[in-house]
N, C-alpha and C positions, 0 to 999 in steps of 0.2 A: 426291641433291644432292652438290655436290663443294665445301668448304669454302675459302677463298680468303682469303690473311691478306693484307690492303690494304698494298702495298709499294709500291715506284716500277715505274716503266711501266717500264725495262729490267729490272731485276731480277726484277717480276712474269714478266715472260715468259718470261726464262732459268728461272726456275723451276717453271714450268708444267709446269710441267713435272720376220767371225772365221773363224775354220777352223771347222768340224763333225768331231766324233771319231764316229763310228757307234756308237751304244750303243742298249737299250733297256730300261727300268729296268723291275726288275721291281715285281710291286704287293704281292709277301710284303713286300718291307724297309721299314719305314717310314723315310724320310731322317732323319739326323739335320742339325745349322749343320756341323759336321765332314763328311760326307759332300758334304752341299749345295755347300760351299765347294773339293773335290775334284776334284765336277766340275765348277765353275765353271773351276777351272787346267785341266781338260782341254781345257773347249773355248773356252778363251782369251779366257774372261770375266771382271768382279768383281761378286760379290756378297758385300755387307756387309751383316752386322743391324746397329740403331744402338745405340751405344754412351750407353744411357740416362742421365741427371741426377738423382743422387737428393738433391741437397740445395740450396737455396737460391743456398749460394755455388757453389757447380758450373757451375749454371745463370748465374751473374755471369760465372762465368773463362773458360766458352766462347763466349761474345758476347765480352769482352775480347780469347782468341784471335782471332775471326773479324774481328775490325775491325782486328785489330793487321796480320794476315798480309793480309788484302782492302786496307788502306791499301799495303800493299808490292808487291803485285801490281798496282794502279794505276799506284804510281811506276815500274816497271818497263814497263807499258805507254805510258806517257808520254814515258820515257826514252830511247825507240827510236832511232836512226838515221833520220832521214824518207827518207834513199834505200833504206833495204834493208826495207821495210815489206809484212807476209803477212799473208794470212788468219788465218792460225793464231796471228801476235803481237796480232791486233786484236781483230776483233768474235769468232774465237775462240777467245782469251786469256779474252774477257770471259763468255763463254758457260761457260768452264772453272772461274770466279769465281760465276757464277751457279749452279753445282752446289755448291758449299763452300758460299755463303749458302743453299740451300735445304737440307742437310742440316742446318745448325743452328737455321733457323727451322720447320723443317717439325717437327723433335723437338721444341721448347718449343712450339709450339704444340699437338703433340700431348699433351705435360703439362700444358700451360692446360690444355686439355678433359678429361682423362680421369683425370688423379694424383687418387690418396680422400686426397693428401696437401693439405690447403687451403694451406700456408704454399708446397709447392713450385708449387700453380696459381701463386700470388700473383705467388711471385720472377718465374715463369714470364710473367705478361702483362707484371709491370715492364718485365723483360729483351727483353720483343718489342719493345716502344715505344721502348726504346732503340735495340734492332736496327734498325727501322724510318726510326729518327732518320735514323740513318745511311745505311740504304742509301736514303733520296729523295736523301741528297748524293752519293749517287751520279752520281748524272743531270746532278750539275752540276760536274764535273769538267770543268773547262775545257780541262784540257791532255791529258785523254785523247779528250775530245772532234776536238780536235783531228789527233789521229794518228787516228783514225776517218775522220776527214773528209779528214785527205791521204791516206788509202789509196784511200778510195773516189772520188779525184780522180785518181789514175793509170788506172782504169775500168780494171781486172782483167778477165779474159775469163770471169767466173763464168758456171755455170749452175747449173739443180737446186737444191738444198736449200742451197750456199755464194751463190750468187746469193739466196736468199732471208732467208736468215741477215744480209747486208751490207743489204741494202735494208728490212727491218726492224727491225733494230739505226737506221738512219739514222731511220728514220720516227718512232720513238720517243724520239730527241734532238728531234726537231721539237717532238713533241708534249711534253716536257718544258720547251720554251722556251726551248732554248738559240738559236734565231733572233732571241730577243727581245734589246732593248740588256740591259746589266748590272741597272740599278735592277727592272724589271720581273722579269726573271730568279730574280732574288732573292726576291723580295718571291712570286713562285710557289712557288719552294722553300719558303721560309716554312711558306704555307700545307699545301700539299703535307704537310710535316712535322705539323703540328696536325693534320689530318684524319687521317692514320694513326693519332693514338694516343687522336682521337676514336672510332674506329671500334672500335679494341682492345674500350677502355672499355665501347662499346655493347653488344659481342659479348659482354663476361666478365658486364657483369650479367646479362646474359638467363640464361646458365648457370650463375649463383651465387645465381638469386632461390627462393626457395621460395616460391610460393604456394599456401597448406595450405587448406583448406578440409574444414569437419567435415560428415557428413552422420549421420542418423537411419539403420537400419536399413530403415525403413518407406521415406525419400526414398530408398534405392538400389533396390528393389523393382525387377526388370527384369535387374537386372547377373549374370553369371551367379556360383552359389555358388563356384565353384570359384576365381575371381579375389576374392570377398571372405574367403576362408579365407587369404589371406596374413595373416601372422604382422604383416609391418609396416604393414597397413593398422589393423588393430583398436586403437581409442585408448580404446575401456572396452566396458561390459558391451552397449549401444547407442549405440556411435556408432564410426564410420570417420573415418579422416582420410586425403584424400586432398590430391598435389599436383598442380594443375592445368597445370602448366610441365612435368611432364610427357606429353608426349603419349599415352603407351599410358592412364594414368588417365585423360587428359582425356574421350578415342574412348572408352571405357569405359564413363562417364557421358553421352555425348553421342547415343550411340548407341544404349544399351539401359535408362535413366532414366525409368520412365511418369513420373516426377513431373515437371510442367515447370515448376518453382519451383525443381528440382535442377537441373537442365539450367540453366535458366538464372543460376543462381548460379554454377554452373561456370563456362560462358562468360565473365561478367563478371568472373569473379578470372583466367582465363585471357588474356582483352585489356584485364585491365588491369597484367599482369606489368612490372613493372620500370617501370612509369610513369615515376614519380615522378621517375627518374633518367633514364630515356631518350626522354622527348619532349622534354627541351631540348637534349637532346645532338641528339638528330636534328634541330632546328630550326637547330642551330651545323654539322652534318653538310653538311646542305643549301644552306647559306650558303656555306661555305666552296669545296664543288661548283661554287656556279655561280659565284664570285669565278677560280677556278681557270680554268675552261672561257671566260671573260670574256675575262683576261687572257693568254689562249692565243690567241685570234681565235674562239674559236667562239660560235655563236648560245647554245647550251645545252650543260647536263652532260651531256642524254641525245643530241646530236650530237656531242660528244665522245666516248662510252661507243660511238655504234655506229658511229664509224668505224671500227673497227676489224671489224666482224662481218658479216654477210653482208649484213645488209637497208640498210646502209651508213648511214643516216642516222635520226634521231627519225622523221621526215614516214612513212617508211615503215612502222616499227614498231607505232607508231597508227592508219596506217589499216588493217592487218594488222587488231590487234584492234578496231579499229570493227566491218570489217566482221562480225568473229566477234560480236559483240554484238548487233547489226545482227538478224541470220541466226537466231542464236539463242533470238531473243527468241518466236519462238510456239514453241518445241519448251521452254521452261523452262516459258510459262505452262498449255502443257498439263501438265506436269508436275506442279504447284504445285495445278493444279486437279484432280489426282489424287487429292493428296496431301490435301487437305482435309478430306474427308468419313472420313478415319482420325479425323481430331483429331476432329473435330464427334462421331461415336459415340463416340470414346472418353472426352469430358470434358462430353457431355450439352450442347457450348452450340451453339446451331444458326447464331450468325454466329461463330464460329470460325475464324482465319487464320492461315496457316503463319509462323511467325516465325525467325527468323535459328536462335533454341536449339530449335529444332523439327525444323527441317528433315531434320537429319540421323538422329533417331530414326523421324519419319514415314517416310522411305526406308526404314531397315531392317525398318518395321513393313509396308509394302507387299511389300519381297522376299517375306515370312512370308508374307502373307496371299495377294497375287495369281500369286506366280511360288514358293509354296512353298518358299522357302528362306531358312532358317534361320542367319546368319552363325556364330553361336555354336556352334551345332553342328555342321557343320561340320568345326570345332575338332580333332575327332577324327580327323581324314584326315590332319593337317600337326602331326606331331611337328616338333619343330625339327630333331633330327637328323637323321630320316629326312628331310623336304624338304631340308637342306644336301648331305647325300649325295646325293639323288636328282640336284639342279640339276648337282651336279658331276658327274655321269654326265652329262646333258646339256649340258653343254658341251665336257665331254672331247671329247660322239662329233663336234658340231659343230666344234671348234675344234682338235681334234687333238692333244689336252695331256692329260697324266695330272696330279692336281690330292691330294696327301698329305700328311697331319699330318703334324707333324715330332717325333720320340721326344727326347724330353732335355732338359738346360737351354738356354735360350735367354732373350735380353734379353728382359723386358718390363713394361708399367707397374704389374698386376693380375695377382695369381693367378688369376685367369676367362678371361686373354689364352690363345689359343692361335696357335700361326703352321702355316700350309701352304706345303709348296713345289709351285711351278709348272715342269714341263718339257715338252717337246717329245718326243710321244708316238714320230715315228720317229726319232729320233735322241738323246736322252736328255740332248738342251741344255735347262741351266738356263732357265727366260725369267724368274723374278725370285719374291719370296716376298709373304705375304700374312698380315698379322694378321689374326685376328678378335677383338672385342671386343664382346658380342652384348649384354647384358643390362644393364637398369639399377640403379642406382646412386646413390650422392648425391655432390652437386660433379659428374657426368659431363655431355658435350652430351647433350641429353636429344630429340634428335633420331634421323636417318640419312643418315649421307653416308661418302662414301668421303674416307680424309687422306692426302696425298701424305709417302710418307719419303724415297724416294731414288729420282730421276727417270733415266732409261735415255741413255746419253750414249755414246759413241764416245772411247775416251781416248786421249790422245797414245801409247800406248807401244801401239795394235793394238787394246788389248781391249774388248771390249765391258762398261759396267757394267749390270747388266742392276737393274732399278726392285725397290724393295721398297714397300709400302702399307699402311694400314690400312681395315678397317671395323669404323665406330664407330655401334652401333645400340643399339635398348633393345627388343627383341621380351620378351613375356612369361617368367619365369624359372619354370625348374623347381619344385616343390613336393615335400613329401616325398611327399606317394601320386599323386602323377601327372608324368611329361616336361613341358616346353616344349609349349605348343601353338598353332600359328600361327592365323591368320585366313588365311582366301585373299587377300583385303588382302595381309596380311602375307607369304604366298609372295609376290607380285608386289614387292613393296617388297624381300625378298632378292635376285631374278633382279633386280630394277632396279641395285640396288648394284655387286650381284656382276661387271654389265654393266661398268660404273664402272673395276671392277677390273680386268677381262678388256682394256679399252681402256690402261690404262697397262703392264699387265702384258709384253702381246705388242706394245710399241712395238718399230719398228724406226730411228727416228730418229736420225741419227748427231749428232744435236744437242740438247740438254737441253730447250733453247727450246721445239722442236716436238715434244718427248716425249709419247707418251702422250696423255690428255687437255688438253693446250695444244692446242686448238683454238680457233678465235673460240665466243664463249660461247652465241651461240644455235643451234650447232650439236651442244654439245657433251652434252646430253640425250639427242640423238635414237639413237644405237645402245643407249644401257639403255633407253629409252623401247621402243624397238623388241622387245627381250627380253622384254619385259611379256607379246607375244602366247603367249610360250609357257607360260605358266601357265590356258591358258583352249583349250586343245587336249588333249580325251578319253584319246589317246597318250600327251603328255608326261605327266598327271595317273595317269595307269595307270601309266608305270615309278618312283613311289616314292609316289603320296598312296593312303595305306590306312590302313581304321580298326587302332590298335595297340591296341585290345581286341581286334582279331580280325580277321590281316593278311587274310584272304581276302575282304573285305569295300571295296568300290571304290567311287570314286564313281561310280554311274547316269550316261550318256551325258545320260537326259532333265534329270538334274540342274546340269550343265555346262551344257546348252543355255538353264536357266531362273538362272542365274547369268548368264547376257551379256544373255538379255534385262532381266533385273534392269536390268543395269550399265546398258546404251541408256536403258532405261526415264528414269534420274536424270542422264546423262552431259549433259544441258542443263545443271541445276544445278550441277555439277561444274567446266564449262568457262567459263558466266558468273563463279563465285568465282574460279578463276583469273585469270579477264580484270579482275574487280575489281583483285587485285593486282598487276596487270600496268599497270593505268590507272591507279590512285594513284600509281604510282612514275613513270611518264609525266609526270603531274601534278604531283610533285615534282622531277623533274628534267627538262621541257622549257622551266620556266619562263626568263626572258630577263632579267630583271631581277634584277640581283646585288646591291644594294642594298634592293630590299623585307623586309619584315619579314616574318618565315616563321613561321607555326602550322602545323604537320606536322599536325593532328589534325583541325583545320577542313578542312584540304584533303582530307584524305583519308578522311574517315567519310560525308561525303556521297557521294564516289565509291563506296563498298563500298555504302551503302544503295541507291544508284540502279541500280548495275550486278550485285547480289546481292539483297540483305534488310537492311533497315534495323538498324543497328547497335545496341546498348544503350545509353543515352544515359550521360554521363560516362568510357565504355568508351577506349582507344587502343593499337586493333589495332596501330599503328603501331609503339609501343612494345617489343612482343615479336616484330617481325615482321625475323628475324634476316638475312635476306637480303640486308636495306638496308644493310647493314655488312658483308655477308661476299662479296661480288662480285658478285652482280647489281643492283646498282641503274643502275638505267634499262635494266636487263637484262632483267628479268622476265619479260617479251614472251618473253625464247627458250623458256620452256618451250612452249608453244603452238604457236610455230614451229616448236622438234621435233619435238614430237608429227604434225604434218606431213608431215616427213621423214621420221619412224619407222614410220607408215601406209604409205609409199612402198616404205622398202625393206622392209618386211616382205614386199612383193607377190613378192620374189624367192624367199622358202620359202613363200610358201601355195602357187607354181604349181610347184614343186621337186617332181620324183619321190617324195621320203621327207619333206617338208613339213618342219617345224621338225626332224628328225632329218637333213637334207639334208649331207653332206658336202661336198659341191661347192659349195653354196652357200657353207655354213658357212666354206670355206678362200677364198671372194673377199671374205668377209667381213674375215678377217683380214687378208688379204694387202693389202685397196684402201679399207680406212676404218680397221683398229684399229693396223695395223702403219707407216706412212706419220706418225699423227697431225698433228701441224699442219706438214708437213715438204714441202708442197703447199697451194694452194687444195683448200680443203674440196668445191667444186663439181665438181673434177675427180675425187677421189675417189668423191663418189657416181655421179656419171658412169660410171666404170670399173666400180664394184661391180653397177647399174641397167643399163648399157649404152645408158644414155640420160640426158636430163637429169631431174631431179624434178620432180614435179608437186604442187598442193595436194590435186588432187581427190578419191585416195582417202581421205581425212581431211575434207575437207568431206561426203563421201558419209556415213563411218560416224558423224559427227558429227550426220547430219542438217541441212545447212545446204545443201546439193545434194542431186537425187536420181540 
């Protein structure tokens, strides 16, 4: 997941975001920010760590600066001469404005989510909402609008990436409203401005709620010992306290709980997280959406939202996942009827039915039983460290990068933070650095996603700035008698990340806009989606998952193979829950009527019942369900859609000489989807990489919806 703070359409997108000296680093010297930044001057780059806020008012005086110098730079682009008007004083002046704004929204948002300081979260989301304020007036800057608009009235002989630059800078005044007379204009901005600091809001309580839930010994029966031996689960002599807002406890419970009165207790504290506060804000979210998209000219928020993206419009999006509903529907109910006759032996009742809090322990009780395999155990194969190390060996060989901690001090928000630096394996150019932030926490996102710090941009004086990033996860923490121990899950959810990373890392964008991951957003899954396949290849699995009681110990080829059948086995179930949250948000934003009264939770609990397993009644999934506020809404469909594209391009390393170790592959990889990012049509990019255009059908095939 790639986190997205609700900002204005130009600014959003600027922020989405040399000579070569021959060198080749060696792997004895760990980098240090001193070394790293050496040879960034050699090879006529910038890389900056950021210069972190550690106090309330800090966090005040840096939004103060950024609006004081952002207002100045305006008036200077406003100021221009209309005869003597450039690229480089317009849309990229503005583009040069959009790297300043994302360095300082991208840190305080980084402090929202992650500071164990709660007063610096606090200052932290204030100070967004302010930020925010500001930059939607951005968009309505009339007089730089203007010198925009008389540039792109001399029709400049652009092509490539400055041709693209001016014509979506323009498109995006459009869809801001600055076509519209004055009163309407305004009254957009308005709104525009309220729903950003709705949004804020919606996102910080998700992350600031704790829902605690106590359990007996006897109700955790199933979990393994090893996860109840944590220090801060134990709240007396019998009983556990656990929180359900966080996910690794949640999957914990969900998964390996015989008791289904835990299970379901779980779930209900988990969908009903942050209720209280966030289903009227989503109903005011929603409102606001479709008043916006109203007074733009569009039918709906979710024709607004996919104009921009590849499937161009709502109409498509939907019937995209219709038909995946459609299609899937006898491969879930065999599934389901699989799954049944677990529950019926194991609770003695002979009409017995899979329920919503079921679901997901009956899967993992069928891996066990019918395809022998054990998630929990597992366990043993995937230290954290060694799968980190191992991934980064597979990527080096595919992607061409030596990938190394960095020794000494360096900025960061947690003593748990560590940074990597990333270079270029034949030539010893910087491509840009990497936190990690692995483990959880309290006040932290209690999710996984990748956070943009500083996006990859081309600067006026030559040099390249090359991207710095975070990942911010919460995989299981070390104990005192044992490592980190992943879930194979959980490998697939690092290479997913990591993917994340690898896409902003090796931008070669000469523009902030199209850096990295600024891609249209239902495309921008599909390369970590695609990564995924290589955690479930015998190869990749042999150069680092071994048991660390006793390295010489791998996992069985037949065991890999009853791990995918598994996965097939439930991948109905898996892909219907997706399409649920994919339909509710359709549901909530193709509506056309901008004046109706909105219940987010009516609408969208009979959609999860109908399109998954009937929901717990009083429950609202809606509530916790972070995405609706963090950039995909009426997005959601993309994951599905990449997944898609991810099946597609994967077909270029399964038929690869060296398969997912494929060098050749591995560097058109980089060169024609990671290094380009949104700096082209995305279509052409997989074109280039494919040498053809995509198709659905290897994804309908392993899906099961084709044969």
């Amino acid at each position: 997941m790639r986190p997205l703070t609700a900002i204005s359409l130009l600014a959003l997108a600027l922020l989405a975001a040399c000579a070569r000296v021959p060198s080749r680093p060696t792997a004895s010297a760990s980098p240090t920010v001193a070394s790293m930044q050496r040879a960034a001057t050699r090879h006529r780059l910038a890389l900056a760590l950021p210069q972190l806020e550690t106090t309330a008012d800090a966090v005040g005086r840096a939004v103060d600066r950024m609006i004081e110098s952002g207002d100045s730079v305006l008036d200077r682009i406003a100021a221009q001469d209309r005869a003597r008007l450039t690229l480089s004083g317009t849309v990229g002046a503005l583009d040069d404005l959009g790297v300043d704004i994302a360095l300082v929204a991208n840190r305080l948002n980084l402090l929202k989510e992650t500071s164990p300081d709660p007063k610096l979260r606090e200052a932290a989301t204030a100070q967004i909402k302010r930020l925010q304020d500001w930059i939607v007036g951005l968009d309505y800057r009339e007089d730089v609008y203007a010198v925009v608009k008389a540039f792109a009235d001399t029709k400049p002989p652009l092509v490539g990436e400055p041709r693209r630059l001016l014509d979506e800078t323009l498109r995006d005044y459009r869809r801001a409203g600055l076509g519209l007379p004055k009163g309407p204009r305004d009254e957009v901005e308005k709104l525009r401005k309220e729903l950003a600091a709705k949004e804020t809001d919606f996102q910080s309580n998700i992350t600031e709620s704790k829902t605690l839930v106590k359990f007996t010994a006897a109700e955790l029966a199933g979990l393994p010992a090893d996860f109840l031996r944590q220090p801060a689960l134990k709240a007396g002599a019998d009983e556990y306290t656990l929180n359900a807002n966080i996910t690794l406890q949640y999957l914990m419970v969900m998964e390996n709980a015989a008791s289904e009165a835990a299970r379901k207790r779980m779930l209900a504290a988990r969908d009903t997280t942050a209720k209280d506060k966030n289903v009227p804000l989503m109903n005011e979210i929603v409102r606001l959406r479709q008043q916006i998209a109203t007074k733009l000219g569009y039918a709906s928020w979710a024709d607004y939202q996919t104009e921009v993206k590849m499937v161009k419009n709502a109409a498509t999006a939907i019937a995209f996942m219709q038909r995946l509903k459609t299609g899937l529907q006898p491969k879930l109910d065999a599934e389901l009827r699989e799954l049944v006759p677990l529950k019926r032996r194991a609770t003695g009742d002979a009409r017995a039915t899979i329920n919503l809090w079921d679901w997901r322990y009956y899967a993992n009780q069928l891996k066990k039983e019918k395809y022998t395999v054990d998630a929990e155990a597992l366990r043993v194969f995937f230290t954290y460290e060694k799968s980190l190390a191992g991934m980064f060996r597979v990527y080096e060989t595919i992607f061409a990068i030596r990938i190394a901690g960095v020794a000494g001090a360096f900025p960061k928000w947690h003593d748990d933070v560590k940074l990597y630096s990333v270079t270029d394996i034949a030539t010893g150019e910087p491509l840009g650095a990497l936190y990690l932030d692995m483990f959880p926490r309290d006040g932290k996102y209690n999710h996984f996603a990748q956070f943009p710090i500083t996006p990859g941009k081309r600067l006026a004086d030559g040099r390249y700035q090359r991207p710095v990033a975070a990942l911010i996860c919460n995989f299981p923490p070390p104990q005192k008698d044992r490592p980190s121990l992943l879930s194979h899950d959980e490998v697939e959810t690092l290479f997913h990340e990591f993917g994340h990373a690898m896409h902003t890392l090796l931008t070669r964008a000469a523009y902030a806009r199209f850096s990295g991951t600024s891609v249209p957003g239902d495309f921008v899954e599909a390369p970590s989606q695609m990564l995924e396949n290589w955690i479930w290849d015998k190869q990749v699995l042999d150069s680092f998952a071994a048991d660390y009681r006793d390295p010489s110990k791998k996992i069985p080829a037949e065991t890999i193979g009853k791990l995918k059948a598994a996965k097939l086995a439930t991948i109905g179930a898996h892909y219907r829950r997706q399409l649920s949250f994919g339909l509710l948000d359709m549901a909530l934003h193709a509506r056309t009527n901008s004046a109706e009264k909105i219940d987010c939770v009516k609408i969208t609990n009979p959609i999860l019942s109908d399109t998954f397993l009937p929901v717990i009644e009083g429950t609202a999934f809606i509530a916790n369900f972070g995405h609706m506020a963090g950039g995909y809404d009426a997005s959601y469909y993309g994951y599905a859609w990449a997944d898609a594209i991810a099946q597609d391009l994967a077909t270029e390393f399964e038929k690869a000489p060296k398969r997912y170790f494929d060098t050749a592959a591995g560097r058109r990889l980089r060169d024609e989807i990671y290094a380009p990012g949104g700096s082209r049509d995305v279509n052409e990019s997989i074109e280039r990489f494919l040498g053809r255009a995509w198709t659905q059908e290897p994804f309908l095939r392993y899906i099961g919806v084709t044969k």
